[in-house]
C-alpha positions, -999 to +999 in steps of 0.1 A: -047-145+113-063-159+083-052-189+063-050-158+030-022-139+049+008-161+049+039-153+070+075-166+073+077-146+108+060-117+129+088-096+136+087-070+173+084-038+156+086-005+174+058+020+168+062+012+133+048+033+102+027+016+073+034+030+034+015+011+008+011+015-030-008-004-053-004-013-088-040-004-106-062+028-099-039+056-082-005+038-095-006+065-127+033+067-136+040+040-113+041+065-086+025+043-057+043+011-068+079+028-079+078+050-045+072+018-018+092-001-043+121+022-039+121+027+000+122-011+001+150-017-017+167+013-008+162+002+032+167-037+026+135-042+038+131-082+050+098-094+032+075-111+060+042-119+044+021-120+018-019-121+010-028-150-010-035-142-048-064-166-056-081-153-027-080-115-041-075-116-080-092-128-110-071-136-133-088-130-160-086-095-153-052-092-136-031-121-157-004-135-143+030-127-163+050-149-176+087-150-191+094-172-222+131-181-235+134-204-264+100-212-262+103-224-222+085-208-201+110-194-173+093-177-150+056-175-140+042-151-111+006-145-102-006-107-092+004-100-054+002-084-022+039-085+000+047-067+037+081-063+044+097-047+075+129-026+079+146-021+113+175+002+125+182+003+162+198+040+156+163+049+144+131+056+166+104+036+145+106+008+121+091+005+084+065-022+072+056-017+035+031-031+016+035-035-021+012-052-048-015-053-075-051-038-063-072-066-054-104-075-076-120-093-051-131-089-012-118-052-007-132-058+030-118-088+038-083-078+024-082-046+037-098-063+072-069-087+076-041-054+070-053-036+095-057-063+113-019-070+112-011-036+112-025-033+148-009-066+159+025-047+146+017-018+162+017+005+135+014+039+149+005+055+116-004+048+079+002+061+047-011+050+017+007+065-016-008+068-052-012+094-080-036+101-112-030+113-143-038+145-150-037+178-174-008+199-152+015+222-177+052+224-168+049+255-159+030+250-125+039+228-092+020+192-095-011+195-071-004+170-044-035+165-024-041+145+008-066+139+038-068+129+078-092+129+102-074+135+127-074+177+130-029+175+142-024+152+112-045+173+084-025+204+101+007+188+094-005+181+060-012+215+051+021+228+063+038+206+039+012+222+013-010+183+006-045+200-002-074+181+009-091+165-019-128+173-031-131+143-052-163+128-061-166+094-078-153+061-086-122+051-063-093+028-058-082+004-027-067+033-006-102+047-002-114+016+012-083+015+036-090+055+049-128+043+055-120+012+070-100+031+091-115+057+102-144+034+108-122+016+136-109+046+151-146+057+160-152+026+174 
């Protein structure tokens, strides 16, 4: 693996399941960040890893953030990418998640080295979660929209009433990661 993906141990998953959000593009309401965020704490999920900030952020665009008390600064964190991994023998597959800040830099390198991992976990499927604003009245059911390429999965999705999106235009990190894999699994 890279020197930019840092671990403190590869754990033995089984068959696990990827969800990752992103703070930036599709995190409108905090919806991609607040939803991975709460399944990790909610599971106790054990962080494992993390993607190296200066080699995916500007800082200049995504500042780090900083916490003053009486005029001391008290905390200081840079924009950041962190895996974490939840098992439960009772259960059939594990959980990794993957939770930070879009990168600004080398989508294909950062999105290269997660997959990457995600196949050396063997992560037998991926979800990525986000959400945009948009003008819905209270009177109607928020559109929820989705895509596969695989014909079971977009099936599935349908059932559970995701529509497939007919979007056109600029796009976020998760695009990258549905093209980068669906790239590999026509390989």
């Amino acid at each position: 693996m890279p020197d930019f993906l840092r671990r403190s141990e590869t754990p033995t998953l089984r068959s696990p399941v990827l969800i990752m959000g992103w703070d930036g593009w599709t995190n409108a309401g905090e919806v991609a960040t607040g939803v991975v965020g709460y399944i990790k704490d909610r599971l106790g999920a054990k962080k494992f890893a993390e993607l190296d900030a200066e080699t995916f952020y500007q800082f200049t665009h995504n500042r780090p953030m900083v916490a003053l008390r009486d005029g001391k600064v008290r905390s200081f964190t840079y924009p950041k990418s962190e895996l974490f991994y939840w098992q439960d023998p009772k259960e059939r597959q594990d959980v990794v998640l993957l939770i930070g800040t879009e990168p600004d830099l080398r989508w294909p390198t950062y999105v290269g080295a997660v997959l990457d991992l995600a196949q050396e976990l063997g992560v037998a499927r991926t979800y990525c979660v986000g959400g945009y604003y948009d003008s819905v009245p209270h009177t109607r059911d928020t559109p929820c929209q989705g895509g596969s390429d695989d014909p079971a999965l977009a099936a599935e999705l349908r059932q559970l009433r995701i529509d497939p999106s007919g979007y056109v235009g600029p796009t976020g990190i998760v695009t990258a990661f549905l093209w980068e894999e669906i790239g590999r699994a026509h390989v």
